[in-house]
TIMI-443014 format. One record per residue (C-alpha): x negated, y, z; residue in one letter; residue number from 0. Coordinates in steps of 0.2 Angstrom, whole numbers, plus 5000, padded with zeros to 4 digits. Layout:
<node><c1>X</c1><c2>Y</c2><c3>Z</c3><r>A</r><k>NUM</k></node>
...
***
This chain:
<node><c1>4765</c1><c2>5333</c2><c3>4974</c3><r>X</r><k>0</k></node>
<node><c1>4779</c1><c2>5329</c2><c3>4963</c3><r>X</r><k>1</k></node>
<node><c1>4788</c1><c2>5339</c2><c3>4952</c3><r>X</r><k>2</k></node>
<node><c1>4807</c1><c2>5343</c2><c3>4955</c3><r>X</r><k>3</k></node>
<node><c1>4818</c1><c2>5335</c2><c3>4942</c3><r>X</r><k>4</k></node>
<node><c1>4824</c1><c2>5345</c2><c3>4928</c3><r>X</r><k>5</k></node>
<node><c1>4840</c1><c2>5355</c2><c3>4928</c3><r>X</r><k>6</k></node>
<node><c1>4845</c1><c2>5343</c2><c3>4912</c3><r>X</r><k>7</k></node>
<node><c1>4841</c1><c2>5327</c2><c3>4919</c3><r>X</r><k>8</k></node>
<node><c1>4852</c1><c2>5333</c2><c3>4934</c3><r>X</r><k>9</k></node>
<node><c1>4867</c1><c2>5339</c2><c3>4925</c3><r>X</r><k>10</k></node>
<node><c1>4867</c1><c2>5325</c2><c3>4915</c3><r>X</r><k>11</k></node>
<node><c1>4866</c1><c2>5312</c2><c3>4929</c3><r>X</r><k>12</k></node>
<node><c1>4879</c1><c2>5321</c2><c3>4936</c3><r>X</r><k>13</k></node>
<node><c1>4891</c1><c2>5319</c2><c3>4923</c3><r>X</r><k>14</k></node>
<node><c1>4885</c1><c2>5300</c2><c3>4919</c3><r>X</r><k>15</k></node>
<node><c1>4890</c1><c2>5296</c2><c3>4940</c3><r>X</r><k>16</k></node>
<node><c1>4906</c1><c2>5307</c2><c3>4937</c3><r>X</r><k>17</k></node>
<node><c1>4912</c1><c2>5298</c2><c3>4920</c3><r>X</r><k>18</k></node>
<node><c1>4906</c1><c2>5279</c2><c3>4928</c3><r>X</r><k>19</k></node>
<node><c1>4917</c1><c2>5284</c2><c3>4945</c3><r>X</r><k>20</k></node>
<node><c1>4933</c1><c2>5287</c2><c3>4930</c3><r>X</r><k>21</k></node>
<node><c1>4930</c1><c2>5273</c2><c3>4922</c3><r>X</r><k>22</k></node>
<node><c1>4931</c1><c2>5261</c2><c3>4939</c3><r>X</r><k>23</k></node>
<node><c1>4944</c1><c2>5272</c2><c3>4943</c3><r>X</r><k>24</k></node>
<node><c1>4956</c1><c2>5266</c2><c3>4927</c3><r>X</r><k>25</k></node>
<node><c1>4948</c1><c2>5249</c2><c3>4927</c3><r>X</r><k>26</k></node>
<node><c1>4955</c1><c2>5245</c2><c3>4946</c3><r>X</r><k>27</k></node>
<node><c1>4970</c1><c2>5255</c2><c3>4944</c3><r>X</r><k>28</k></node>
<node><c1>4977</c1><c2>5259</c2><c3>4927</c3><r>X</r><k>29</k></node>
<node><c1>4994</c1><c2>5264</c2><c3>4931</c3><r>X</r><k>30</k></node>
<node><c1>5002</c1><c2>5273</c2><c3>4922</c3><r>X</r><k>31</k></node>
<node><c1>4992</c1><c2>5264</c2><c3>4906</c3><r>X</r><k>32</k></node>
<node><c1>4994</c1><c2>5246</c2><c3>4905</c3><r>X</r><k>33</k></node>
<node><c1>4978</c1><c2>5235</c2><c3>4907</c3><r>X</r><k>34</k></node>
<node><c1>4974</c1><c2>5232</c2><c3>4889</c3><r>X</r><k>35</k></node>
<node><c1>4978</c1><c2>5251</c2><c3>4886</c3><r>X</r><k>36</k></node>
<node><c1>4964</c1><c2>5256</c2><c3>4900</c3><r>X</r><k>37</k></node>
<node><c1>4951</c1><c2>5246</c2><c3>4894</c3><r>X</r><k>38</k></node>
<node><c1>4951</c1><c2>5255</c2><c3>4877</c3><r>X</r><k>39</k></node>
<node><c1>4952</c1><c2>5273</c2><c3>4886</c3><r>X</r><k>40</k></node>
<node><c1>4938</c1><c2>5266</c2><c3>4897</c3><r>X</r><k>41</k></node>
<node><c1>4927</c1><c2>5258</c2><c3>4883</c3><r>X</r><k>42</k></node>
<node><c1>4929</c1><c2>5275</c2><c3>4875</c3><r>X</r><k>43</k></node>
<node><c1>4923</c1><c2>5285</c2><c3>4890</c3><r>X</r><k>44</k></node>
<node><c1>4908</c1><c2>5273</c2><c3>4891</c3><r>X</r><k>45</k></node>
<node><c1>4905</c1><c2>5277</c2><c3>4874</c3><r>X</r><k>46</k></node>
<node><c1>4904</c1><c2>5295</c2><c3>4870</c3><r>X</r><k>47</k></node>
<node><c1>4896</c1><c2>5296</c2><c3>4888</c3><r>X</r><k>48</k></node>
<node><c1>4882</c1><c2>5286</c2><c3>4881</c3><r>X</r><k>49</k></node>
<node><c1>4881</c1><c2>5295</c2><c3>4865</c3><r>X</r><k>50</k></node>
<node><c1>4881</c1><c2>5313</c2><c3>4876</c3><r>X</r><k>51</k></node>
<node><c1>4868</c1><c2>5308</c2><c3>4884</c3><r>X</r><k>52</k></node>
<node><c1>4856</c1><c2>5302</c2><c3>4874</c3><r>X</r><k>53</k></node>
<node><c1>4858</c1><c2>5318</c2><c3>4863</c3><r>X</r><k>54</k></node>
<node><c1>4855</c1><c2>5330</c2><c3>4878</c3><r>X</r><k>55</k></node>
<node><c1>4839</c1><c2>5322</c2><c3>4886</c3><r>X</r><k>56</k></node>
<node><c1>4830</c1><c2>5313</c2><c3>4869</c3><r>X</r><k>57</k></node>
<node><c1>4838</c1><c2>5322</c2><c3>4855</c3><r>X</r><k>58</k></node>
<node><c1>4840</c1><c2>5340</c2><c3>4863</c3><r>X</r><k>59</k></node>
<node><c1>4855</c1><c2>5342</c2><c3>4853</c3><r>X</r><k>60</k></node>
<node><c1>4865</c1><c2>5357</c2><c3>4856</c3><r>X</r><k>61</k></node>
<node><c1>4882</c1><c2>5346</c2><c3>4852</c3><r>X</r><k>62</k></node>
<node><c1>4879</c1><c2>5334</c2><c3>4864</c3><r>X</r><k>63</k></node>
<node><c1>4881</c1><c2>5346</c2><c3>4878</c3><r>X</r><k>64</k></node>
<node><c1>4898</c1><c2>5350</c2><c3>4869</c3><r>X</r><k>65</k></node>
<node><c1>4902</c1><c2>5333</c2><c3>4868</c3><r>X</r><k>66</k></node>
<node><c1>4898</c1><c2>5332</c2><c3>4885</c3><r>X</r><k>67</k></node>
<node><c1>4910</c1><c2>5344</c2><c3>4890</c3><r>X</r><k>68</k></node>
<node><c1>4925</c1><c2>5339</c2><c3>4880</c3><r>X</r><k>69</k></node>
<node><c1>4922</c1><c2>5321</c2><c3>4888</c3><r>X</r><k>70</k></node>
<node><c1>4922</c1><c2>5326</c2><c3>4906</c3><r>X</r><k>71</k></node>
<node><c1>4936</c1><c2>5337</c2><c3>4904</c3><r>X</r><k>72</k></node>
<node><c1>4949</c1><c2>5325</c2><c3>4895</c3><r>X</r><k>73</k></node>
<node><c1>4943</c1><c2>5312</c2><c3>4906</c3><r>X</r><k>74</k></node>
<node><c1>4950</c1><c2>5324</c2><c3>4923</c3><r>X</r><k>75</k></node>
<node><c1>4966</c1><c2>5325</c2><c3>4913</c3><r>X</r><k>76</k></node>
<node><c1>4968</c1><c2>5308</c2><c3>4911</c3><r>X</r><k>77</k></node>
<node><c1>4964</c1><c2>5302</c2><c3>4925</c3><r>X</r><k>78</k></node>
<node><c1>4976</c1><c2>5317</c2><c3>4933</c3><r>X</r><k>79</k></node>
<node><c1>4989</c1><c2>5307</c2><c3>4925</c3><r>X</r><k>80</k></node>
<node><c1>4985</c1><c2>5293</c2><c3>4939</c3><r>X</r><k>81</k></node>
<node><c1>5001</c1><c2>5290</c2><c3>4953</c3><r>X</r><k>82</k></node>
<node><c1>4987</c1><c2>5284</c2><c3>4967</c3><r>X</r><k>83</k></node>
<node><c1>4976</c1><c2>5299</c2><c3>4974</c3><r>X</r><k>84</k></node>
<node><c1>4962</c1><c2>5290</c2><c3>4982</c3><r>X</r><k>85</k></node>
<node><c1>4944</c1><c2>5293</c2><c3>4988</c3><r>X</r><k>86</k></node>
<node><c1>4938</c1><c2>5287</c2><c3>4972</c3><r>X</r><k>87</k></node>
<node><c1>4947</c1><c2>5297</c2><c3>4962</c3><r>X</r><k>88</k></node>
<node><c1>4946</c1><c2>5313</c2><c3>4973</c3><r>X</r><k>89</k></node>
<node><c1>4927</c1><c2>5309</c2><c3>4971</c3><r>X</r><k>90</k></node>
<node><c1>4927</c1><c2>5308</c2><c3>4952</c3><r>X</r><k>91</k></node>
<node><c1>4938</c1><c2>5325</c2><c3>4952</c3><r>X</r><k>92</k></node>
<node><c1>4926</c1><c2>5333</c2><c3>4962</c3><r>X</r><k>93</k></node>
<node><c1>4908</c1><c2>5326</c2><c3>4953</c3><r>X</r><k>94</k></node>
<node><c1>4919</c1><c2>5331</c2><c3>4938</c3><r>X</r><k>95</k></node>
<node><c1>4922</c1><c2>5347</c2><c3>4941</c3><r>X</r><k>96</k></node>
<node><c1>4904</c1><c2>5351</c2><c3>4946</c3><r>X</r><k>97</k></node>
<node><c1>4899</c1><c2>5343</c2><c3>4932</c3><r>X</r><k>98</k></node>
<node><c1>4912</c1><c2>5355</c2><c3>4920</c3><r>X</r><k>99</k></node>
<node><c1>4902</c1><c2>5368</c2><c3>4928</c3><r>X</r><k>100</k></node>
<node><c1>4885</c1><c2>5364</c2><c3>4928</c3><r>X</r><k>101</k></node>
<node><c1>4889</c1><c2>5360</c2><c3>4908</c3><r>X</r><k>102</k></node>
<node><c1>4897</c1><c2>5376</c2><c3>4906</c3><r>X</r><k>103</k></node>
<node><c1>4880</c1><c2>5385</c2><c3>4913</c3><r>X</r><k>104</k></node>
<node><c1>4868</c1><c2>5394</c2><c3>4906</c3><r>X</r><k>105</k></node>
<node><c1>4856</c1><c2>5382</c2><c3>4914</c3><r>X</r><k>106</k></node>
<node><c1>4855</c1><c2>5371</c2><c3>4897</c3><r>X</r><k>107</k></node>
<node><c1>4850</c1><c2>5383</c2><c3>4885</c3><r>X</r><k>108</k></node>
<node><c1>4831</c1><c2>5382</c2><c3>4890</c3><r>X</r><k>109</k></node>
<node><c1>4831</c1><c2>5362</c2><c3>4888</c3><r>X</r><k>110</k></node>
<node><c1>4842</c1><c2>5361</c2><c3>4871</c3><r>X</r><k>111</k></node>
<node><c1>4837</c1><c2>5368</c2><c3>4853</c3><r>X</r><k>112</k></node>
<node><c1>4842</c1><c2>5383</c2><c3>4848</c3><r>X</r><k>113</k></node>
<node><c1>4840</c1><c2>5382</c2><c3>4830</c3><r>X</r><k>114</k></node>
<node><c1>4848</c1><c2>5366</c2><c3>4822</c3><r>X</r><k>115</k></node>
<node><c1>4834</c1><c2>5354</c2><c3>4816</c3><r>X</r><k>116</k></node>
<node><c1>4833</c1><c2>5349</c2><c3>4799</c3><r>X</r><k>117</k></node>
<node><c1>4844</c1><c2>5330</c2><c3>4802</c3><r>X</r><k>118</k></node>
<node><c1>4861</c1><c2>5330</c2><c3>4799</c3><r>X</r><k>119</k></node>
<node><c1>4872</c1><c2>5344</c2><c3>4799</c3><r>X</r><k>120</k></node>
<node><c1>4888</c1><c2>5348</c2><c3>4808</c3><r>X</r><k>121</k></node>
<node><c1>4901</c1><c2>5339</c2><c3>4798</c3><r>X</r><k>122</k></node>
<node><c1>4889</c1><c2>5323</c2><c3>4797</c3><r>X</r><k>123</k></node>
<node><c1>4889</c1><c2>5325</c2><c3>4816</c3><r>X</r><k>124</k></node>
<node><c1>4905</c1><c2>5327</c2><c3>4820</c3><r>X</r><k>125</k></node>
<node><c1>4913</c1><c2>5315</c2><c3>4807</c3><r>X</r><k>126</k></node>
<node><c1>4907</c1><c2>5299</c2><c3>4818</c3><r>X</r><k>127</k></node>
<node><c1>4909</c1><c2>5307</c2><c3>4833</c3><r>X</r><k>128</k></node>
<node><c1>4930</c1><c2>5311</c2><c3>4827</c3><r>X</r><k>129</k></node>
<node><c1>4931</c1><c2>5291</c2><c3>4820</c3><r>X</r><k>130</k></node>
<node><c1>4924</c1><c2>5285</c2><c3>4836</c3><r>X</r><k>131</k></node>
<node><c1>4942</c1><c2>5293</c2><c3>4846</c3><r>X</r><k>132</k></node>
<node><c1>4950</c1><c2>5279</c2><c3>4839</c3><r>X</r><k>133</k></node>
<node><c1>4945</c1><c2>5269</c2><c3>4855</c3><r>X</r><k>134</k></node>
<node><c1>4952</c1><c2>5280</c2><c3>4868</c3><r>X</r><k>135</k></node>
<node><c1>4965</c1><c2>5285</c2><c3>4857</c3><r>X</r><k>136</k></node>
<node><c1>4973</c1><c2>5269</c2><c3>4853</c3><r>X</r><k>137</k></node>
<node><c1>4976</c1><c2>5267</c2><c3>4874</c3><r>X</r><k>138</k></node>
<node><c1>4980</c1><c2>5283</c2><c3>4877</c3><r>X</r><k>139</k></node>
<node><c1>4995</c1><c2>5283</c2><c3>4863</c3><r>X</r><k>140</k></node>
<node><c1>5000</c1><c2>5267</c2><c3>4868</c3><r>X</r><k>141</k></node>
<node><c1>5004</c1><c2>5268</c2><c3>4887</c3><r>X</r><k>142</k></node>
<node><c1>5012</c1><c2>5251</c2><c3>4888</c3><r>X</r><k>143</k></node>
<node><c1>5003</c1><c2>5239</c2><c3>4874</c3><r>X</r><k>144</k></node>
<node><c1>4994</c1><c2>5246</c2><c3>4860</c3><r>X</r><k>145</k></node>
<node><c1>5001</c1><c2>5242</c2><c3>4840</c3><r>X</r><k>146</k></node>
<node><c1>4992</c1><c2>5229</c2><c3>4830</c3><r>X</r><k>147</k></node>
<node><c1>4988</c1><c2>5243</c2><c3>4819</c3><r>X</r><k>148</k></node>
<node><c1>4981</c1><c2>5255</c2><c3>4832</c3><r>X</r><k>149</k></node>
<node><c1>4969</c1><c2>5240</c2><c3>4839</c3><r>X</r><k>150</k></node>
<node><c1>4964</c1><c2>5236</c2><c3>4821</c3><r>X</r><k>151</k></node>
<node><c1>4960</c1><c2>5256</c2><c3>4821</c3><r>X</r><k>152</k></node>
<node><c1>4951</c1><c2>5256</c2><c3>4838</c3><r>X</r><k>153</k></node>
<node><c1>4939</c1><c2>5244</c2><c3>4832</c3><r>X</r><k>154</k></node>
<node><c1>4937</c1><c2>5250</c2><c3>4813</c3><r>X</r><k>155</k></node>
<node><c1>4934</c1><c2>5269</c2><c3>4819</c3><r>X</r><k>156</k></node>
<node><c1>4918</c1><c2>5267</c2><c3>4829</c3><r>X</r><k>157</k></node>
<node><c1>4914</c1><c2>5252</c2><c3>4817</c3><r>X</r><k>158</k></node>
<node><c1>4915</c1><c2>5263</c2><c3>4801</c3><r>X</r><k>159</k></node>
<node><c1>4904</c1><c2>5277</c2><c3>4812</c3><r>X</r><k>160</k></node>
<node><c1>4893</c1><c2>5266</c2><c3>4817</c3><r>X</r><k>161</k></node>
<node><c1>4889</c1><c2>5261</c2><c3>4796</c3><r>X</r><k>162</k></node>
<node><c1>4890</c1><c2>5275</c2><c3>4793</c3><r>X</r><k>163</k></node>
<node><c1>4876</c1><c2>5285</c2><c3>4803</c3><r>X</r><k>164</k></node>
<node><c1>4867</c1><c2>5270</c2><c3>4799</c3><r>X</r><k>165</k></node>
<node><c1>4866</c1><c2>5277</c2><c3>4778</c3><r>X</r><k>166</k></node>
<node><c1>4881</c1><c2>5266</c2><c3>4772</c3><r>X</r><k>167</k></node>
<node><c1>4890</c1><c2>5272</c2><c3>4757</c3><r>X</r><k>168</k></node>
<node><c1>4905</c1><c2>5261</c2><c3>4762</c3><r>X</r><k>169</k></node>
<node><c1>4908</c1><c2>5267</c2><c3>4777</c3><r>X</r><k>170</k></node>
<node><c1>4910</c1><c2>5285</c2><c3>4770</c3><r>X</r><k>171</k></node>
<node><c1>4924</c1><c2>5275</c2><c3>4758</c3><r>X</r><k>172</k></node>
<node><c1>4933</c1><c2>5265</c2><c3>4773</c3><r>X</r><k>173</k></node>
<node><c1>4932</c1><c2>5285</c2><c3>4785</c3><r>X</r><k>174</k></node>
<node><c1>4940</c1><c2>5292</c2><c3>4767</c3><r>X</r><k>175</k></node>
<node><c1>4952</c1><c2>5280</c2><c3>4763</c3><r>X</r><k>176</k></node>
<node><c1>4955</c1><c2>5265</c2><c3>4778</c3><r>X</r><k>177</k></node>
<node><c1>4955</c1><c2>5274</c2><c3>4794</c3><r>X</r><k>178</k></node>
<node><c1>4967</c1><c2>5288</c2><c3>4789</c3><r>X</r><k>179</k></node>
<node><c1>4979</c1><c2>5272</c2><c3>4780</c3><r>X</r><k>180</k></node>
<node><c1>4978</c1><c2>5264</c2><c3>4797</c3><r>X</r><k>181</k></node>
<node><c1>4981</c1><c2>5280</c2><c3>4808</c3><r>X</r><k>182</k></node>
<node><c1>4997</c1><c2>5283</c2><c3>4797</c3><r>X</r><k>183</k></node>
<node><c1>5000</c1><c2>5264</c2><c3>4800</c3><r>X</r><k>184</k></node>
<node><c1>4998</c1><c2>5264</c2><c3>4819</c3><r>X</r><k>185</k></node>
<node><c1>5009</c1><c2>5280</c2><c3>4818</c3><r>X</r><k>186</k></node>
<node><c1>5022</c1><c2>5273</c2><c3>4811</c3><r>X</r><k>187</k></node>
<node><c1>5023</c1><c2>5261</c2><c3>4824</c3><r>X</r><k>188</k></node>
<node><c1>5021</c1><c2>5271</c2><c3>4840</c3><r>X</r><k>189</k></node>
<node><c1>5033</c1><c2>5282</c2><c3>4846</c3><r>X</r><k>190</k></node>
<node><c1>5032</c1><c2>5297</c2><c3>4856</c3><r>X</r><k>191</k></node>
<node><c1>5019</c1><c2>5309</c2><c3>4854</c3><r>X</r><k>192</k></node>
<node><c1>5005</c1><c2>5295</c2><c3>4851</c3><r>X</r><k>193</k></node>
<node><c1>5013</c1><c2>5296</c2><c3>4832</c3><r>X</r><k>194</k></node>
<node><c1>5009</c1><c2>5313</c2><c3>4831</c3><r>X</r><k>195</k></node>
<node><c1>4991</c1><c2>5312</c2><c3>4840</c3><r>X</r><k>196</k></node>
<node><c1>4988</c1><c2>5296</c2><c3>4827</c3><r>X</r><k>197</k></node>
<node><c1>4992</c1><c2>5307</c2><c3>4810</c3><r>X</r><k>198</k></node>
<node><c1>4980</c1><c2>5322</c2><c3>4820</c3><r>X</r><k>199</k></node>
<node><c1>4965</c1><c2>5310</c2><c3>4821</c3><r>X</r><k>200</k></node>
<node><c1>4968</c1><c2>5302</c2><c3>4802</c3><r>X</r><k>201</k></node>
<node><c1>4970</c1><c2>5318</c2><c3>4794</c3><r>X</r><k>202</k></node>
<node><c1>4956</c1><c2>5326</c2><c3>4803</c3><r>X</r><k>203</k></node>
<node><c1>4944</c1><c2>5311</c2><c3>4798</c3><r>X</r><k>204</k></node>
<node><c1>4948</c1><c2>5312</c2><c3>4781</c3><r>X</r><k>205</k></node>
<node><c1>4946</c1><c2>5331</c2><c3>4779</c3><r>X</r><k>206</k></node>
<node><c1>4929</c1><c2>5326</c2><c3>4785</c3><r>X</r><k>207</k></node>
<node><c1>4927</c1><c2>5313</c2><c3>4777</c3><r>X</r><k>208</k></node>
<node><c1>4931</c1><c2>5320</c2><c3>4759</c3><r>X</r><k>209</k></node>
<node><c1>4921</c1><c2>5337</c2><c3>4763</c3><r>X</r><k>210</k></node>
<node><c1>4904</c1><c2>5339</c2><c3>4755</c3><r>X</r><k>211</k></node>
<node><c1>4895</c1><c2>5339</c2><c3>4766</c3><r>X</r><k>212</k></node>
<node><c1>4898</c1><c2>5323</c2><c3>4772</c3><r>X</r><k>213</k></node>
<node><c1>4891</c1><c2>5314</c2><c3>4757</c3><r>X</r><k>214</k></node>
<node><c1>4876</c1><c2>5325</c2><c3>4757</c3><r>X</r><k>215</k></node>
<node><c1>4871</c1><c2>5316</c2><c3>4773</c3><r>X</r><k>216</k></node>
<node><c1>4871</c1><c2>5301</c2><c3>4764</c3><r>X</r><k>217</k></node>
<node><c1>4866</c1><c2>5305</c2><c3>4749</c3><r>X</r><k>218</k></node>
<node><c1>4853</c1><c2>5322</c2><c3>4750</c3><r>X</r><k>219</k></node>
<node><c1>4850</c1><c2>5331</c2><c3>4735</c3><r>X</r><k>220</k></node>
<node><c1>4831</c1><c2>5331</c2><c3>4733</c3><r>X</r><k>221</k></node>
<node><c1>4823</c1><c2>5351</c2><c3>4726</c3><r>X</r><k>222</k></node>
<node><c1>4817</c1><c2>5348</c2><c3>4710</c3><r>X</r><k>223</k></node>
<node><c1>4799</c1><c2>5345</c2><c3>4709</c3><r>X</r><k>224</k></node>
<node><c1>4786</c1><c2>5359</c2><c3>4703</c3><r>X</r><k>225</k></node>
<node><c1>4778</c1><c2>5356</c2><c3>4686</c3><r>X</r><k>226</k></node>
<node><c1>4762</c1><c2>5351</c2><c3>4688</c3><r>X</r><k>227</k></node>
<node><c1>4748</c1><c2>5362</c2><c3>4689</c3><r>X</r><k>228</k></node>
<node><c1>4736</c1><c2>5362</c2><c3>4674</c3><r>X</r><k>229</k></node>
<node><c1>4718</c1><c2>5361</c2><c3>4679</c3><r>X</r><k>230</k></node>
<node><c1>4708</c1><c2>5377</c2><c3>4675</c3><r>X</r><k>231</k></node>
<node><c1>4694</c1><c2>5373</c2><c3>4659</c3><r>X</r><k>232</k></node>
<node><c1>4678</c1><c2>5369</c2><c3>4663</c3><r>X</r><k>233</k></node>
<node><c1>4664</c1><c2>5379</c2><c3>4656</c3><r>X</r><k>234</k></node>
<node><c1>4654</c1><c2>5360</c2><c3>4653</c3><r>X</r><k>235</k></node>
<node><c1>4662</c1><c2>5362</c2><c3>4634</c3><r>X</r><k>236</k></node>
<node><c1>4656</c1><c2>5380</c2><c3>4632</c3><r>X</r><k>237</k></node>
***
């Protein structure tokens, strides 16, 4: 007899069908974002959808059902923002929606840790997680064609995360000092509110970036070791 699948693997595939249906939905048609512009909003629903579901059915991690929920919800919104109302994209709304809920439940707190592990911490977790934006970010403030600066970001953001959950110490110096230079850069060169959504996403990076706790991950401080014990005398010498 087999066993019914697991209320995680079910919300999960759920949301995975409801962000796949979105992204096939901006891929064939992108309107009101240009093509170039949809493919980086679609490679960063890809992304984070990948990255939210790994961390909710291997890793268990409270965050990634967050994650989850954040992604599934900007991605109804932006796909609102659509001028055709099709079946495809009445189907994504509505796998959306349940997916919202089912995320929103109480039926994940069973399946995902309660107590954080000893790994990372939040900061170390949500510093990649904030550079990677840059993808979706770069089409989503530029409707039309994105800046040479916000493309150069795109790809540095989830580059620089990438290195850096990986244990480089450059990475923490390119999230400190490149990515907020380039989201001022790419501000300054789109208009609208994408300039104010660019200097959100720099400052916010390098507030993390620069916090503490973010060069702890990389670098741990070890406890000090205990002194060694000294060996109790031996009554052979008596």
């Amino acid at each position: 007899m087999k066993r019914p699948a697991s209320p995680s693997l079910i919300i999960s595939g759920l949301f995975a069908v409801a962000e796949l249906l979105w992204s096939v939905r901006l891929t064939v048609s992108p309107e009101p974002f240009s093509p170039g512009s949809s493919a980086l909003i679609v490679a960063g629903i890809v992304l984070y959808t990948v990255i939210a579901v790994v961390g909710m059915l291997l890793v268990r991690a409270p965050w990634a059902r967050w994650l989850a929920l954040t992604t599934a919800v900007c991605t109804v919104v932006v796909g609102a923002l659509g001028t055709d109302v099709d079946a495809l994209s009445i189907t994504a709304a509505a796998l959306s929606l349940v997916a919202v809920g089912a995320l929103a439940g109480p039926w994940l707190k069973i399946w995902l840790r309660q107590r954080p592990g000893a790994g990372a911490g939040a900061i170390a977790v949500a510093l990649p997680l904030a550079a990677m934006a840059a993808l979706p970010l770069a089409g989503l403030a530029s409707v039309e064609s994105a800046a040479p600066a916000a493309l150069i970001l795109a790809f540095a953001g989830p580059l620089l995360a990438w290195a850096y959950v990986r244990g480089f110490a450059s990475a923490l110096w390119g999230l400190r000092l490149a990515a907020p230079a380039l989201a001022i850069v790419a501000a300054i060169a789109t208009a609208t509110w994408g300039s104010a959504a660019f200097l959100i996403y720099g400052a916010t990076v390098g507030v993390l970036a620069w916090s503490p706790a973010a060069r702890d991950a990389l670098w741990p401080v070890q406890a000090p070791l205990p002194p060694p014990r000294v060996a109790p005398h031996s009554e052979e010498g008596r």
